[in-house]
PQR file of N, CA, C, O and H, with PARSE charges and radii, in Angstrom:
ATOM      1  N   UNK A   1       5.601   2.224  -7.165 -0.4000 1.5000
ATOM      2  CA  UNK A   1       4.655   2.082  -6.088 -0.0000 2.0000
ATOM      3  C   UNK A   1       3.396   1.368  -6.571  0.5500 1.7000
ATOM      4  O   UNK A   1       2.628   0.971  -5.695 -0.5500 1.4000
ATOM      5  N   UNK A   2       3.144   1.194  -7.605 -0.4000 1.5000
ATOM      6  CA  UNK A   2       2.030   1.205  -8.319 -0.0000 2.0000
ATOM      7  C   UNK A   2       1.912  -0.505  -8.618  0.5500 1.7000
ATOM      8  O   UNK A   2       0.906  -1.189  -8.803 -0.5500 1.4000
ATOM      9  H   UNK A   2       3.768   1.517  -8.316  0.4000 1.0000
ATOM     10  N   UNK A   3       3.265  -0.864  -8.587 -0.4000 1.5000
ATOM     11  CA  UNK A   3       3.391  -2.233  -9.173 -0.0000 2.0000
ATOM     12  C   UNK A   3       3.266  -2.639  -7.907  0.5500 1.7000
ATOM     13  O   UNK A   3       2.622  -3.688  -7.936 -0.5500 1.4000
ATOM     14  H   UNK A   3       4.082  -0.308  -8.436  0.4000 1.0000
ATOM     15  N   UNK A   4       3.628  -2.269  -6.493 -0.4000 1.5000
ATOM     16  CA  UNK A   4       3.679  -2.665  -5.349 -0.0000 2.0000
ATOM     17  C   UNK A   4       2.362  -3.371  -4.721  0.5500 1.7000
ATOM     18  O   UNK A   4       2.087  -4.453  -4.203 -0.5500 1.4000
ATOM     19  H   UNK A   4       4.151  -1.417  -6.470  0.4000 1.0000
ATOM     20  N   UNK A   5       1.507  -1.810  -5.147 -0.4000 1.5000
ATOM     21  CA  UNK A   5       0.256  -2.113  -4.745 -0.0000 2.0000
ATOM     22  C   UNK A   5      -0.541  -3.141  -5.731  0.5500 1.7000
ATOM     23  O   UNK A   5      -1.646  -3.532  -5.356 -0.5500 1.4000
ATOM     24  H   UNK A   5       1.731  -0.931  -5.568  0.4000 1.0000
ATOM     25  N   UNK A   6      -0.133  -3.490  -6.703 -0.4000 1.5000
ATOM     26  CA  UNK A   6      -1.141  -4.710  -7.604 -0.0000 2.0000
ATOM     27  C   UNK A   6      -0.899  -6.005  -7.172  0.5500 1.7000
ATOM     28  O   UNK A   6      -1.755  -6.880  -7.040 -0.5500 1.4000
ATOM     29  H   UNK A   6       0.765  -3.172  -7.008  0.4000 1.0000
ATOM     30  N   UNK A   7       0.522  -6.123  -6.913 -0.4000 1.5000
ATOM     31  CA  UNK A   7       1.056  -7.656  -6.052 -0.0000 2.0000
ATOM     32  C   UNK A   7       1.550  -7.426  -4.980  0.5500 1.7000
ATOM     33  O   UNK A   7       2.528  -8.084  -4.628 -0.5500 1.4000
ATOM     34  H   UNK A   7       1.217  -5.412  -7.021  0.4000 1.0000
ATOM     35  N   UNK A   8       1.129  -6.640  -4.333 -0.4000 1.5000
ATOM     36  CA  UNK A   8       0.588  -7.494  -2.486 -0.0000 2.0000
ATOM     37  C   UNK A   8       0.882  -8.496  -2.385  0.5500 1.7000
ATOM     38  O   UNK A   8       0.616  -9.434  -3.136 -0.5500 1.4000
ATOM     39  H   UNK A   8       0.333  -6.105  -4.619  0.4000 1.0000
ATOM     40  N   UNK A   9       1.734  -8.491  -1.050 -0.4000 1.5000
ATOM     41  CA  UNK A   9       1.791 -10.334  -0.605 -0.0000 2.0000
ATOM     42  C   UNK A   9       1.297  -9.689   0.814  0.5500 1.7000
ATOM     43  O   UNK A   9       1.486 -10.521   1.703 -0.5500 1.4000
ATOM     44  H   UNK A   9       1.950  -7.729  -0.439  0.4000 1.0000
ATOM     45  N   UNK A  10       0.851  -8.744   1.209 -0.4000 1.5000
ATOM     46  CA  UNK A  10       0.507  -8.978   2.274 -0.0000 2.0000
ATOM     47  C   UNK A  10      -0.485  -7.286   2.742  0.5500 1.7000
ATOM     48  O   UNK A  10      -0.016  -6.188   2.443 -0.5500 1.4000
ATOM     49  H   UNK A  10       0.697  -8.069   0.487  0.4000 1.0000
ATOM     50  N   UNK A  11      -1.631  -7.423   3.369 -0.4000 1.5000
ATOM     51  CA  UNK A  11      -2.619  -6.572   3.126 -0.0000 2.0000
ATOM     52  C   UNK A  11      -3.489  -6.416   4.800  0.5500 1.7000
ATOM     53  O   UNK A  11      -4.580  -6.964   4.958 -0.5500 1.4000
ATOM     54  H   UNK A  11      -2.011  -8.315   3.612  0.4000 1.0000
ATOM     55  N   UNK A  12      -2.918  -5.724   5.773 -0.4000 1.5000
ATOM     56  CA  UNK A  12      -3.970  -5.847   6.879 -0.0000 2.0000
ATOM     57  C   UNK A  12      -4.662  -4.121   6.958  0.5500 1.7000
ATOM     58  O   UNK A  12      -4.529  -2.951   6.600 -0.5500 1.4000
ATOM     59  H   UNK A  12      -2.032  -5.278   5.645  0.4000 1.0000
ATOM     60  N   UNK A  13      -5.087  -4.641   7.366 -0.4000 1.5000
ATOM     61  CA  UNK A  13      -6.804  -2.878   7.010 -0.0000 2.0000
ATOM     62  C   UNK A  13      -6.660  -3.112   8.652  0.5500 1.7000
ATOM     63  O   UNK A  13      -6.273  -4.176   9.136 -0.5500 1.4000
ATOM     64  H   UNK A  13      -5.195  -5.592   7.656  0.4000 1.0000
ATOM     65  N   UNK A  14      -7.112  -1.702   9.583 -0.4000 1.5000
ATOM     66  CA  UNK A  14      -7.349  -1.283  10.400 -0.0000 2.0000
ATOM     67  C   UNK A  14      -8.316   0.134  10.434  0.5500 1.7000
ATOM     68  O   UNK A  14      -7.822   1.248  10.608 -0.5500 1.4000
ATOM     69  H   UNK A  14      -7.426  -0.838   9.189  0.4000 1.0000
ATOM     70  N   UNK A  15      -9.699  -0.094  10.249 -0.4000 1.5000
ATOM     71  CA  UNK A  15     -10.744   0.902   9.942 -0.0000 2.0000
ATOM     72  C   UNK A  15     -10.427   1.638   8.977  0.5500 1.7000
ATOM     73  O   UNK A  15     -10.092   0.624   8.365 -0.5500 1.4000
ATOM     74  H   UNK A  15     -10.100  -0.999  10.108  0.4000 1.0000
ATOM     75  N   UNK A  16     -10.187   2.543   8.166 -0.4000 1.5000
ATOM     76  CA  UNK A  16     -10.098   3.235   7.255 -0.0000 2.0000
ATOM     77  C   UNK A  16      -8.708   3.247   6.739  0.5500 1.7000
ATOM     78  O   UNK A  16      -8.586   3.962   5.745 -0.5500 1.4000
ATOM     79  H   UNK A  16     -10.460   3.367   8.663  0.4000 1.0000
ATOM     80  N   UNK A  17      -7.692   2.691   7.114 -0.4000 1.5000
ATOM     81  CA  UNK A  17      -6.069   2.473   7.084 -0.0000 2.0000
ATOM     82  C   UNK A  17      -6.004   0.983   6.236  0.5500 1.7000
ATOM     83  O   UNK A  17      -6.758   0.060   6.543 -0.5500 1.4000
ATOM     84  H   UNK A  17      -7.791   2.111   7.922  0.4000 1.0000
ATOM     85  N   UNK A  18      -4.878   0.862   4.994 -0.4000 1.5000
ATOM     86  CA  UNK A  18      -4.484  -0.376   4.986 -0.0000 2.0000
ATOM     87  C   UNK A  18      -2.814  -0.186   4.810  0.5500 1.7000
ATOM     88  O   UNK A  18      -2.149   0.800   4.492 -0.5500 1.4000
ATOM     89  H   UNK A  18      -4.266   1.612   4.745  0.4000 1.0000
ATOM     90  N   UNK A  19      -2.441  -1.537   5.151 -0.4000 1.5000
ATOM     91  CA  UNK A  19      -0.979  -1.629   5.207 -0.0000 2.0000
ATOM     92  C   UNK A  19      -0.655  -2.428   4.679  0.5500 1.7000
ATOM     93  O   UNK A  19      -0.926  -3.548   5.111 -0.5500 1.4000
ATOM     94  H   UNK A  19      -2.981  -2.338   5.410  0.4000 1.0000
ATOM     95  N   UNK A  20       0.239  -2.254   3.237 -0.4000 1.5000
ATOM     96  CA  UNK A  20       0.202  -2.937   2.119 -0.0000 2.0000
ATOM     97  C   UNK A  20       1.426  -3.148   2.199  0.5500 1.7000
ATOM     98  O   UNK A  20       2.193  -2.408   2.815 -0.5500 1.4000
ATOM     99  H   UNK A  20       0.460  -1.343   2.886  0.4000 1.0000
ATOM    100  N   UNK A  21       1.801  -4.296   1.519 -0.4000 1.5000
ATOM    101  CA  UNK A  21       3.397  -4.430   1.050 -0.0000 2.0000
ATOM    102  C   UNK A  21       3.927  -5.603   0.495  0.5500 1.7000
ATOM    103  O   UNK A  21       4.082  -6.694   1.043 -0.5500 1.4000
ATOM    104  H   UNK A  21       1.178  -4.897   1.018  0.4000 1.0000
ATOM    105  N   UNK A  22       4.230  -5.204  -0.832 -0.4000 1.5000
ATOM    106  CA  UNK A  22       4.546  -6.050  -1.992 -0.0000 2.0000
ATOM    107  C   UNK A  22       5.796  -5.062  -2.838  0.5500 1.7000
ATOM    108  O   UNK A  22       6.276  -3.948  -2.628 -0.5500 1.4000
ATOM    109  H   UNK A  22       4.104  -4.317  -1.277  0.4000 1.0000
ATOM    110  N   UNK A  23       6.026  -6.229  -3.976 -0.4000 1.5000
ATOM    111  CA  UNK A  23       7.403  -5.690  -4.102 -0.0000 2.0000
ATOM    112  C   UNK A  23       7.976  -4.595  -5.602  0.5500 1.7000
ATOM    113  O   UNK A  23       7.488  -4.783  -6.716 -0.5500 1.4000
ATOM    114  H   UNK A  23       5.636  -7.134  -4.146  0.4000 1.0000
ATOM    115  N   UNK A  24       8.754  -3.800  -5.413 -0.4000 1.5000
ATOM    116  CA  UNK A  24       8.529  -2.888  -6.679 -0.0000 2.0000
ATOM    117  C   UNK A  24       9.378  -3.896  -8.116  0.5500 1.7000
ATOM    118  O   UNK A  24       9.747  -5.051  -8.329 -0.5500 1.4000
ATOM    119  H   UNK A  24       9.150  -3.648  -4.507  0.4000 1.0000
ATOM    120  N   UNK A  25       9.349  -2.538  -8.825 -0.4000 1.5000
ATOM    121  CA  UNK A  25       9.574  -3.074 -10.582 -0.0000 2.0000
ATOM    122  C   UNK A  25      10.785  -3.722 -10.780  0.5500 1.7000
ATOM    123  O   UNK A  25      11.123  -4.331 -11.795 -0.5500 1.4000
ATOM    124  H   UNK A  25       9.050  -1.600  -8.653  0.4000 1.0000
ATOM    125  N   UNK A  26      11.922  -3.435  -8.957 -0.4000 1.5000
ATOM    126  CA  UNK A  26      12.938  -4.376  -9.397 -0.0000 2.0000
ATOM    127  C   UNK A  26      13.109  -5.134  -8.115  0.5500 1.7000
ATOM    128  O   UNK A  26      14.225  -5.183  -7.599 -0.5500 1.4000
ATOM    129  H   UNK A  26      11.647  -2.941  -8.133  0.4000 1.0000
ATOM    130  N   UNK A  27      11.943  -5.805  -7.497 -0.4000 1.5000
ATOM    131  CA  UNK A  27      11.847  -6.367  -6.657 -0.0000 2.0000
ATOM    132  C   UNK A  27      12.522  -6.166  -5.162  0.5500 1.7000
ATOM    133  O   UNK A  27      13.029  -7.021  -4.436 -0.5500 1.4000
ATOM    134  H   UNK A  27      11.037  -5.765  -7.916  0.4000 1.0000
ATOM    135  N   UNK A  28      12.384  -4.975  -4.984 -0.4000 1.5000
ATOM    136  CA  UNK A  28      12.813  -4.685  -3.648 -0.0000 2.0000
ATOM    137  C   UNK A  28      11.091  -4.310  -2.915  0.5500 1.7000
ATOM    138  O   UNK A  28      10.390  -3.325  -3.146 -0.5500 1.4000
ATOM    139  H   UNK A  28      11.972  -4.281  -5.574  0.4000 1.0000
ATOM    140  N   UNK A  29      10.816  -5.432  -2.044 -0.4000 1.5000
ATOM    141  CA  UNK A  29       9.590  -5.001  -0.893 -0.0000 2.0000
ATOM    142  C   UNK A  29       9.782  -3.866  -0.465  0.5500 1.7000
ATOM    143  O   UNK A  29      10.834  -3.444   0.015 -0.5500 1.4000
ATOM    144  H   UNK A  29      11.386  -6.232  -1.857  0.4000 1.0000
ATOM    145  N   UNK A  30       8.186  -2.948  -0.691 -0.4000 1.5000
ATOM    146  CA  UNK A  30       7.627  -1.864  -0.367 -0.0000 2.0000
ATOM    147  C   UNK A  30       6.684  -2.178   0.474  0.5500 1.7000
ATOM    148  O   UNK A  30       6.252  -3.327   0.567 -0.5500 1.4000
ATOM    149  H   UNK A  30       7.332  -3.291  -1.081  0.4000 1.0000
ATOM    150  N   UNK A  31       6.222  -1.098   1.247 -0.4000 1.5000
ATOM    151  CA  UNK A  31       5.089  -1.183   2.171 -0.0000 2.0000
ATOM    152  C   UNK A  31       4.573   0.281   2.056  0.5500 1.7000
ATOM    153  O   UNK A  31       5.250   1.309   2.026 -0.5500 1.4000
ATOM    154  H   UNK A  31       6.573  -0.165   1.171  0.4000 1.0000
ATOM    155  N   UNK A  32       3.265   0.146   2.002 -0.4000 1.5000
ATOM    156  CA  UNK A  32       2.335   1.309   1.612 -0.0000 2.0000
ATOM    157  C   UNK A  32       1.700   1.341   2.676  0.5500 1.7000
ATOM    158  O   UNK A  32       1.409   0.277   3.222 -0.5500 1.4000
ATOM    159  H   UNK A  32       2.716  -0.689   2.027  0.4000 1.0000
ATOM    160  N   UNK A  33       1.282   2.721   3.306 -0.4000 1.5000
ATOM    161  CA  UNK A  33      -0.007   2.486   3.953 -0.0000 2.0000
ATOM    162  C   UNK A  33      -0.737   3.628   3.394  0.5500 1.7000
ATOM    163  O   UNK A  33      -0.167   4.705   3.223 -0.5500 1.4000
ATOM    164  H   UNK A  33       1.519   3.586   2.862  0.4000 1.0000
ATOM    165  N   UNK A  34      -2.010   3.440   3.092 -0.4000 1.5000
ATOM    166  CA  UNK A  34      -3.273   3.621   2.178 -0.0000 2.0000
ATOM    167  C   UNK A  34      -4.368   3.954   3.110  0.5500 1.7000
ATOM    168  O   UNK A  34      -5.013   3.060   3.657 -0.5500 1.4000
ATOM    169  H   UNK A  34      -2.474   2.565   3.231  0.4000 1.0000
ATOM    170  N   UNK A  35      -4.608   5.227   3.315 -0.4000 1.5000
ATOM    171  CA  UNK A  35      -5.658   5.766   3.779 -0.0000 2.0000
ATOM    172  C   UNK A  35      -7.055   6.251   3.132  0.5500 1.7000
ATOM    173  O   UNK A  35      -6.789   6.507   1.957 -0.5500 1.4000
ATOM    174  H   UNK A  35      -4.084   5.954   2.870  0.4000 1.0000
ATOM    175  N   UNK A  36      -8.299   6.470   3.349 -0.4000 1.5000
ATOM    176  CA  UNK A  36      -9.518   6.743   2.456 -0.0000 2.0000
ATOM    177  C   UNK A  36     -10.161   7.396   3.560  0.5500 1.7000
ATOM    178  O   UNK A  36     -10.636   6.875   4.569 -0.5500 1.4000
ATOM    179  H   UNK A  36      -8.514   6.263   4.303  0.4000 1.0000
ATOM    180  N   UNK A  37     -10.093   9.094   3.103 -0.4000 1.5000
ATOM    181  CA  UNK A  37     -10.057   9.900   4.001 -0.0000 2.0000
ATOM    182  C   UNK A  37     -11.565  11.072   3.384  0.5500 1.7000
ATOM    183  O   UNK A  37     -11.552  11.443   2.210 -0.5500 1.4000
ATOM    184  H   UNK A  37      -9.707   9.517   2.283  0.4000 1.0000
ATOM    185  N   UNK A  38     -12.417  11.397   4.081 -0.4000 1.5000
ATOM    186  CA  UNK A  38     -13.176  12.327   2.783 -0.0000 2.0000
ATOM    187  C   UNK A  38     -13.058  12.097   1.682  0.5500 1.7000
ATOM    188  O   UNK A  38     -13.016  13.173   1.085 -0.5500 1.4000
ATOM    189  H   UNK A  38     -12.428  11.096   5.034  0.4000 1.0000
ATOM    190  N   UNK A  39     -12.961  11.151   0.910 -0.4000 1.5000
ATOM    191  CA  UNK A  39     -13.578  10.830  -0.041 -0.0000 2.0000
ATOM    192  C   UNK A  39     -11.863  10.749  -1.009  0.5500 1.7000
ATOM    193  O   UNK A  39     -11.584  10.219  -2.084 -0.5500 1.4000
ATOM    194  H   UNK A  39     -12.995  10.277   1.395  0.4000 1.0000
ATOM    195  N   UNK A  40     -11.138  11.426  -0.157 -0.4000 1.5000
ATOM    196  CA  UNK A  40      -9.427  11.285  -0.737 -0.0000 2.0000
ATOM    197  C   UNK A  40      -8.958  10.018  -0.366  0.5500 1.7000
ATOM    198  O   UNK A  40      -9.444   9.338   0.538 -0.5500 1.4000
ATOM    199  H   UNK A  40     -11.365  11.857   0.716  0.4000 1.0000
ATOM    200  N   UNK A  41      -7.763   9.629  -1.255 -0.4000 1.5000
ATOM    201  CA  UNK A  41      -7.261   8.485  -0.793 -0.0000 2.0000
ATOM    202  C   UNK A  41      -5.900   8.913  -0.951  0.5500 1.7000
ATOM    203  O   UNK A  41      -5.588   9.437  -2.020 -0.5500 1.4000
ATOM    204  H   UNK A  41      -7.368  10.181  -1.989  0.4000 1.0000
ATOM    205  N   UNK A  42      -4.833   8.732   0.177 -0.4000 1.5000
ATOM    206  CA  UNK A  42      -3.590   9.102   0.404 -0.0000 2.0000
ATOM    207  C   UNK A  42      -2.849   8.068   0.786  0.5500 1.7000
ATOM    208  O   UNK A  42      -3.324   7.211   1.531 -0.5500 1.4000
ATOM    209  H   UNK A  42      -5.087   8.305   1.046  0.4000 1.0000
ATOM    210  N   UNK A  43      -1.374   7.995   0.254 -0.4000 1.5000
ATOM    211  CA  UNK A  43      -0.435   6.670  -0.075 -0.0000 2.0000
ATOM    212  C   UNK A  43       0.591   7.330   0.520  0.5500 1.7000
ATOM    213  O   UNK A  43       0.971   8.431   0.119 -0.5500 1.4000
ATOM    214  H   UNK A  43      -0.987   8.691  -0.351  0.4000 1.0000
ATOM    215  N   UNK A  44       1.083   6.750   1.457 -0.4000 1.5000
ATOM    216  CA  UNK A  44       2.631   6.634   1.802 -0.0000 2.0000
ATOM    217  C   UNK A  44       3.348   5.817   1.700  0.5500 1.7000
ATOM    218  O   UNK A  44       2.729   4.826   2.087 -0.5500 1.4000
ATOM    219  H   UNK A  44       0.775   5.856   1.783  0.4000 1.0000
ATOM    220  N   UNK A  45       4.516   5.466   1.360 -0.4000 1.5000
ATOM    221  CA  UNK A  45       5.622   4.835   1.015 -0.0000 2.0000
ATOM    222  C   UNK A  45       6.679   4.753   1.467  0.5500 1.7000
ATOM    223  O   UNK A  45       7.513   5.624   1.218 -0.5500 1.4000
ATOM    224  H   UNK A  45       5.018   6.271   1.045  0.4000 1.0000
ATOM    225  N   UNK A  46       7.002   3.557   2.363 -0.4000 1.5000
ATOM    226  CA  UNK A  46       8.145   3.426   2.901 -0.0000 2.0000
ATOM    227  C   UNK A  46       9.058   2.233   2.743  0.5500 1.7000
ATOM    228  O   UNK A  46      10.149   2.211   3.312 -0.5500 1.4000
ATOM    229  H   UNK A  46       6.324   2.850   2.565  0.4000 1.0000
TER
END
């Protein structure tokens, strides 16, 4: 997930939400969406 989120090919934010998605360590595209919530930041992965 981690590699996903450093190479992004693609990144749209909607107020406190982003929706990430780039590809993992054996190149299968991931999409994250990345919330920044109280001061937490929470990752989902699909």
């Amino acid at each position: 997930m981690v590699h996903a989120l450093k190479n992004a090919m693609a990144c749209v934010s909607a107020e406190a939400k982003w929706k990430v998605s780039g590809p993992d360590l054996d190149g299968e595209m991931l999409t994250a969406v990345v919330v920044f919530e109280a001061g937490i930041v929470v990752v989902t992965v699909f």
